[in-house]
C-alpha positions as CSV (number, residue, x, y, z in Angstrom):
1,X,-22.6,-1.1,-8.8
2,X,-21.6,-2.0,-5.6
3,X,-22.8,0.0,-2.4
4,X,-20.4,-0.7,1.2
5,X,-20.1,2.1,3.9
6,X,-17.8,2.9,6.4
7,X,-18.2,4.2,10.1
8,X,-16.3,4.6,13.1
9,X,-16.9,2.4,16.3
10,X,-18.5,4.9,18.3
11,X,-21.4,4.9,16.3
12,X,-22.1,0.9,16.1
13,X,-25.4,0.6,17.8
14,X,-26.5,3.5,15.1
15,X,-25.7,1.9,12.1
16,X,-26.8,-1.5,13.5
17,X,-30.6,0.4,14.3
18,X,-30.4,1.7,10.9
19,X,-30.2,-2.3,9.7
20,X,-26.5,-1.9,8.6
21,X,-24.3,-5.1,9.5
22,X,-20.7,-3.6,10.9
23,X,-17.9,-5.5,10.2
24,X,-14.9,-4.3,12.2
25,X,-11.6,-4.0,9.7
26,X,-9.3,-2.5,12.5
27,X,-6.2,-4.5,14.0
28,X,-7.6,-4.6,17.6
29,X,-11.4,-3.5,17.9
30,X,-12.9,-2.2,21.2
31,X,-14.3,-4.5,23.6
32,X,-17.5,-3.2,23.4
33,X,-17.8,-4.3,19.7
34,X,-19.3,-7.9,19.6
35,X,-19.7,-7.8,15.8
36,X,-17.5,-9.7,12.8
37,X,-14.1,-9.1,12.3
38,X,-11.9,-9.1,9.3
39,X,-9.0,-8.5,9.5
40,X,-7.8,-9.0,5.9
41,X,-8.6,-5.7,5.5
42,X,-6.2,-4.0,8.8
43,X,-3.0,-2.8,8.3
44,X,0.2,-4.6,10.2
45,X,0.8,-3.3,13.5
46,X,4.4,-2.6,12.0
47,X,2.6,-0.3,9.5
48,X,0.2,1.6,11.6
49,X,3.0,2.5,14.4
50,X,5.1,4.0,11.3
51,X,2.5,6.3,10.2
52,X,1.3,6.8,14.3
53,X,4.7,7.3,16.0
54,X,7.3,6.1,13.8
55,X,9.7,8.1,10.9
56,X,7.1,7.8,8.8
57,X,4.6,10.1,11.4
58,X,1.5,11.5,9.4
59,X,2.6,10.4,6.2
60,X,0.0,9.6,4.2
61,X,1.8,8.6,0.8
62,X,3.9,6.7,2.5
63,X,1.1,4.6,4.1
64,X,-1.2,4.5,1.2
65,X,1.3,3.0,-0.7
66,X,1.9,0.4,2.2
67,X,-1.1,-0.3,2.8
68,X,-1.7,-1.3,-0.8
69,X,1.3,-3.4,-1.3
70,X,1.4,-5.5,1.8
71,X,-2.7,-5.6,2.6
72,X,-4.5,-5.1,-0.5
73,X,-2.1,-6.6,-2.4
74,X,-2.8,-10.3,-1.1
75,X,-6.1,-10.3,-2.9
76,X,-6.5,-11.4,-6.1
77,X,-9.3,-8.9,-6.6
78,X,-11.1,-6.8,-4.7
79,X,-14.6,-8.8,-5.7
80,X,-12.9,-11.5,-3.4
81,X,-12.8,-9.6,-0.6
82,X,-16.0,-8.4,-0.9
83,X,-17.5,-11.5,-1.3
84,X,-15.9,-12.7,1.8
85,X,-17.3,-10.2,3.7
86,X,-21.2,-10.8,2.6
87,X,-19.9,-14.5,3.9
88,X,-19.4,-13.3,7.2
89,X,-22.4,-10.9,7.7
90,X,-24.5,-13.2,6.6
91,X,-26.0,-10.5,4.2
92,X,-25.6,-8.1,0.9
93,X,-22.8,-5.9,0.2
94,X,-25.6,-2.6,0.4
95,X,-26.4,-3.5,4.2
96,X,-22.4,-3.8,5.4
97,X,-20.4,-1.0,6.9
98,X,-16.7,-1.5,7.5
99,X,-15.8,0.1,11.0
100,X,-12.9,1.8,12.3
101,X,-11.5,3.8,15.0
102,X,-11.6,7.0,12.9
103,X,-14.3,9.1,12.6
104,X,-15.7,10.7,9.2
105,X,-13.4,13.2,7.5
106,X,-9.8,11.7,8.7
107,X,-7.5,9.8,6.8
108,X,-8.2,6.1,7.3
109,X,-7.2,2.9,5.9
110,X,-11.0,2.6,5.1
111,X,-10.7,5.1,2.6
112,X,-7.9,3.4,0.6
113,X,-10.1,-0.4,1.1
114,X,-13.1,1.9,-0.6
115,X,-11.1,3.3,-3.6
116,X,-9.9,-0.1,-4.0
117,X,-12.8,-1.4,-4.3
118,X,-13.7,0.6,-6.9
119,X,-14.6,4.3,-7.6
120,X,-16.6,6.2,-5.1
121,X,-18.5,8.9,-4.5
122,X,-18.9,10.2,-0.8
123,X,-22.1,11.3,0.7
124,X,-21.8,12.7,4.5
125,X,-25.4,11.7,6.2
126,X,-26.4,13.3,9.0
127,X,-29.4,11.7,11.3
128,X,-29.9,14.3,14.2
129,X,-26.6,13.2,16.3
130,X,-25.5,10.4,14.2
131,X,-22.7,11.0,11.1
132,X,-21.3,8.2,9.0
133,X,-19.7,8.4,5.5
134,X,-21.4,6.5,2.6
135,X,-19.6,4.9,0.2
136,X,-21.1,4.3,-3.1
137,X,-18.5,1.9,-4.9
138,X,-18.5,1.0,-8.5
């Protein structure tokens, strides 16, 4: 079984107290965030200002199905990607958490990099003002 989570940037100092490596997945990430990127894992800016602003505003079929042809799709499996990103933390897949601008509850690309991964099952965790999403992924 493989255990990842997923956060939002506000949040980075938390996760990285509670031991978690983040690993920023976005297209741009904030200047304040200092940690790995990988970018593998964003969407195209063409595909992000569709679903944002374009004809294609708030359509979430529409960009899941993007999002798998033309991001996950260049992967032969998701095992590679994950592997890639122990690489460049430096550490287990159980201590990463991929980190977006989105906080928990809203439709995110991280979701669609989790399923793909393999099944999950979402836990909320609440630590007195922090929230993140875990994502146990088989």
């Amino acid at each position: 079984m493989i255990q990842m989570y997923t956060g939002y940037f506000d949040n980075c100092s938390k996760y990285k107290e509670l031991g978690l490596v983040p690993i920023s997945i976005a297209i741009s990430t904030p200047s304040f965030i200092t940690e790995p990127r990988y970018t593998r894992l964003a969407p195209s800016l063409y595909l992000l200002y569709e679903y944002k602003y374009g004809k294609h505003c708030g359509d979430v079929a529409y960009y899941t199905e993007r999002f798998k042809k033309e991001i996950l799709g260049k992967f032969n499996q998701p095992a590679d990607a994950v592997r890639e990103l122990c690489q460049l933390a430096g550490t287990t897949h159980d201590r990463i958490i991929l980190m977006c601008y989105e906080k928990p509850g809203q439709f995110c690309h991280q979701n669609l990099v989790a399923e793909w991964i393999g099944k999950q099952f979402c836990t909320e965790i609440n630590l007195a003002t922090f929230a993140c999403r875990r994502r146990r992924i088989v």
